[in-house]
N, C-alpha and C positions, 0 to 999 in steps of 0.2 A: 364037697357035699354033692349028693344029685340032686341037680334042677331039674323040675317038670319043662320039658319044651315048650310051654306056652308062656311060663316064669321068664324062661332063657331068654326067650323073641321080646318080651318086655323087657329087659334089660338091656339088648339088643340094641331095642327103638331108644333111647334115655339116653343111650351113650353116643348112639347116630345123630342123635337130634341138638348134643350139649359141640358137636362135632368131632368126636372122635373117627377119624379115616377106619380105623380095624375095628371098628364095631363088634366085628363076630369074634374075632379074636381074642378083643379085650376081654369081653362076656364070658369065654369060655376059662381063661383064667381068672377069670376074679372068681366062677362058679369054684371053679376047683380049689382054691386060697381057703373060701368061706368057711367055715365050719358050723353056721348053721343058719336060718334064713335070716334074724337080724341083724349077725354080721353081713350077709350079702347084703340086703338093703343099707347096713352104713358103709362098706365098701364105693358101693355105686353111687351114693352118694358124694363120697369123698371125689371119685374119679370125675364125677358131671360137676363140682365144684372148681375143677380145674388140677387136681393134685395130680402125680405126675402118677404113671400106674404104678413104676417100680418102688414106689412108696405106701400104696395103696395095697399092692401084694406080698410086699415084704422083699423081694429078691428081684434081681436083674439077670439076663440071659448074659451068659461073656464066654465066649471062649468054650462054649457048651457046657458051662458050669451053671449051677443055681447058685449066686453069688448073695448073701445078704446083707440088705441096702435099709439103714433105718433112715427117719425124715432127720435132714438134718447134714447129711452124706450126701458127699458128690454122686451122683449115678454114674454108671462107666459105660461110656459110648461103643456103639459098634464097631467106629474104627480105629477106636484103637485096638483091636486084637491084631491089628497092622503090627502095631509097635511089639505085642508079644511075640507077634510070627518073627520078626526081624532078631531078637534078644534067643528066642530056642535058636539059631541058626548057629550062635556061638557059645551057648550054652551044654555042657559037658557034667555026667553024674561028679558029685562033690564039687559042683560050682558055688563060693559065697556070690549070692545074689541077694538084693537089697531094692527094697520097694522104698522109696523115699516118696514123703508126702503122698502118703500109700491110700489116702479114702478110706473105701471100704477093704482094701488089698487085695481088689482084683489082681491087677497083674502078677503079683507075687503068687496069687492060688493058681492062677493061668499057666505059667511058668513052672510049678513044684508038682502041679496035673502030670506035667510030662516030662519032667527030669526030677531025678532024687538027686536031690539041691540043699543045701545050708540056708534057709532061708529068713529074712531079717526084715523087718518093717518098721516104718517113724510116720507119726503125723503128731502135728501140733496141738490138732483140734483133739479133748477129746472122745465126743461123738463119731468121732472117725474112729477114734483109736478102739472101742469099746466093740466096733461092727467089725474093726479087722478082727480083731483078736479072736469073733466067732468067725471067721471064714478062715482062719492063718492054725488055730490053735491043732485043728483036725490034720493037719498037712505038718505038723510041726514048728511053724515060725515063729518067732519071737517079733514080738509087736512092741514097740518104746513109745515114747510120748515125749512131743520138745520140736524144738525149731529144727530144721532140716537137720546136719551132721553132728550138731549138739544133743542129740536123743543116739545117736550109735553108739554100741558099746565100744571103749577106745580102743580094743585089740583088734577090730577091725581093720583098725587103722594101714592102709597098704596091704588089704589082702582082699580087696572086692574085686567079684571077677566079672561081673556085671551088674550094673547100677541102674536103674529103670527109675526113672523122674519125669513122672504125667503131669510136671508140674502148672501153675494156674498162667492160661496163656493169652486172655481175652483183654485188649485193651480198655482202660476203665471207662475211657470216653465211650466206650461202644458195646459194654453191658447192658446199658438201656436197650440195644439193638436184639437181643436174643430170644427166643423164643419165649412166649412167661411162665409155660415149666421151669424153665430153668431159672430167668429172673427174679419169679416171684417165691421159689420153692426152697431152690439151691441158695446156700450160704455163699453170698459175693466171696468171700475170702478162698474159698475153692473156684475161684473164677477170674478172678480179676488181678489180671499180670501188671499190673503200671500202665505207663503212659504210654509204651509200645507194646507191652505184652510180654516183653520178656526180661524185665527185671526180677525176681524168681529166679528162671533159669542163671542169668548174669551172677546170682548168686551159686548154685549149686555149681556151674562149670569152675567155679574160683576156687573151689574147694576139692573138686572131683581129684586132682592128680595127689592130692594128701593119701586119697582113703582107695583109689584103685591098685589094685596089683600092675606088675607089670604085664603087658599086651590086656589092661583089661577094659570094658568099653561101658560107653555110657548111652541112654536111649533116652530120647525124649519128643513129645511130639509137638509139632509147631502150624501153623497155617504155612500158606504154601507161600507169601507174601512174607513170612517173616522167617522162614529156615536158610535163605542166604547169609543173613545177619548172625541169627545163631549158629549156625555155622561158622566164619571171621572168629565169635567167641570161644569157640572153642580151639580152632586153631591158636588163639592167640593165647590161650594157657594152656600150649604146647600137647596139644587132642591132634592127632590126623582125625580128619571127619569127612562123611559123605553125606548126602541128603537120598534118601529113596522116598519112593511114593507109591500107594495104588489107588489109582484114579477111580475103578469099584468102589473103595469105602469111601473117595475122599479125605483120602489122610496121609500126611505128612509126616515123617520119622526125621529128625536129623541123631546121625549114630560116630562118635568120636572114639575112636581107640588110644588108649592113653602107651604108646613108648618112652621109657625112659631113656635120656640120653648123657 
């Protein structure tokens, strides 16, 4: 909707004052979201209560996509479009690629944006599953519901040729630590990896060499403090793996290619 400029600046100040850093920013998107001035006043309300914006506007920036994110869904961070840049590198038209514990299926929309791909989505939750299916359906992919590789369909099975698993990395002791967007908004269960963070993962690399093709690889993102470890993991269920990183987003990839031998 258009805001009078003097509307705007008031909206402006509410959201400077509740502490939001991009004040002008957030303003000018929620203006635009709105569709008429009571939703803007309950918009900005929600956002000066603390709600996270991409909740508040319905969608998250990723990958230069409008991705949509209902409450309830993990929001997908900036850097992991890390992890997507790293996955197009090996990524080739008619690749199966597979969003596992997919969220809203950013990555999967990220990835099929720019290669025409076979593409496949699972989450447990699902909340999740009902947000992928609006971001996955327009691109083509097939969205499942169920616990990690027990939602794929079983023909899969030994034909993925890239696996992308954002799965939950944050150790539980230190969920209280995070920001309260995230804390107070996001579902722990999209967050919270175990005692070290990466039990989840420990799960998915144990299954990855069933459902990968040959030379096919797996991505996943980890703190920079835990991808040596995941990494060991995945060599030890016979992954070659690297760690990359870029210090810009602050973000960690650990990427295994599964050979069979």
């Amino acid at each position: 909707m258009s805001v009078p400029a003097v509307e705007l600046g008031r909206v402006v100040e509410r959201l400077r004052a509740s502490g939001c850093v991009f004040a002008e920013d957030e303003a000018a998107l929620i203006a635009e979201t709105a569709r008429d001035a009571a939703e803007l006043t309950a918009m900005v309300d929600q956002r000066v209560a603390g709600q996270p914006l991409e909740y508040v506007v319905g969608w998250a920036s990723f990958c230069g996509l409008r991705i949509v994110v209902d409450p309830g869904v993990f929001i997908p961070r900036r850097r992991t479009e890390f992890l997507v840049a790293e996955a197009l590198r090996v990524t080739v038209a008619g690749s199966v690629v597979v969003d596992l514990a997919c969220g809203s299926g950013a990555l999967g929309a990220a990835v099929a944006a720019e290669r025409e791909v076979s593409l496949y989505a699972a989450d447990i939750e699902s909340a999740a599953v009902r947000c992928a299916r609006r971001n996955l359906d327009p691109v083509g992919g097939t969205v499942s519901q169920g616990d990690l590789f027990a939602a794929l369909p079983e023909r899969l099975r030994g034909r993925v040729d890239v696996l992308l698993a954002n799965v939950p990395y944050v150790p539980t002791g230190e969920i209280r630590l995070l920001p309260a967007e995230a804390r107070l908004y996001e579902p722990h269960v999209t967050l919270d990896g175990g005692a070290d963070g990466l039990e989840t993962l420990r799960r998915v690399v144990a299954e990855a060499p069933q459902w990968l093709a040959p030379g096919g690889h797996l991505f996943t993102e980890t703190s920079e403090g835990q991808a040596p470890v995941a990494q060991a993991v995945m060599v030890e269920h016979g992954l070659e793996a690297e760690v990359v990183a870029d210090d810009d987003l602050g973000a960690t990839v650990v990427h295994g290619t599964y050979t069979r031998r």
